[in-house]
C-alpha positions in Angstrom: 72.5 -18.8 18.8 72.6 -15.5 17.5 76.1 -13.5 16.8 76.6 -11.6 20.1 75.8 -14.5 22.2 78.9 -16.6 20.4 80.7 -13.4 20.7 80.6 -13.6 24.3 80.6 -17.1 25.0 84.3 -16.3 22.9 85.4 -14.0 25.4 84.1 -16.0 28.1 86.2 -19.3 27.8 89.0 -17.0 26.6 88.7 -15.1 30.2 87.7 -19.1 31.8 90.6 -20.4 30.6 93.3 -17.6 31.8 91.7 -17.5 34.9 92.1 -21.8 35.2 95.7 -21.0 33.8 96.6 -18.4 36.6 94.7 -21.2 39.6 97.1 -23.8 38.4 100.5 -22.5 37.2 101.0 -19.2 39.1 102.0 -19.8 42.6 98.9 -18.1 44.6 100.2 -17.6 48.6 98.8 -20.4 50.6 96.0 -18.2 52.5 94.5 -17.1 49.2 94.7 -20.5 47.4 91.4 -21.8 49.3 89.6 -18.4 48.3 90.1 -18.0 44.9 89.7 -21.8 44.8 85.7 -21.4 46.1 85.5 -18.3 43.9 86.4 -20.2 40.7 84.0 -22.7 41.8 81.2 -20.5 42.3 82.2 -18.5 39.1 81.8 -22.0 37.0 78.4 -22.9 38.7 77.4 -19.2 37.7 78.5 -19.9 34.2 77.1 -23.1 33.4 73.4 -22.2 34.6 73.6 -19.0 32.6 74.1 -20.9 29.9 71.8 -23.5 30.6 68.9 -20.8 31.1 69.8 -19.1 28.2 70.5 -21.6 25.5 
């Protein structure tokens, strides 16, 4: 892996994780909770294949 591929991936479980943070502990109103729960979802599936191809 070269150095601005780690750099990312870096950035990208720091962003993952406040994004998993803000699902669970902030109280999202009820209508968006289903949304942003298929979004985070989708964002994960888009993550883990980029990865996959690209490793």
């Amino acid at each position: 892996m070269s150095v601005k591929t780690s750099k990312s991936l870096i950035v990208l479980l720091f962003f993952l994780a406040g994004v998993f943070i803000m699902r669970h502990f902030v109280q999202m109103p009820q209508f968006l909770y289903p949304i942003n729960s298929i979004l985070f979802d989708y964002l994960m599936i888009l993550v883990l294949s980029y990865f996959g191809i690209f490793n």
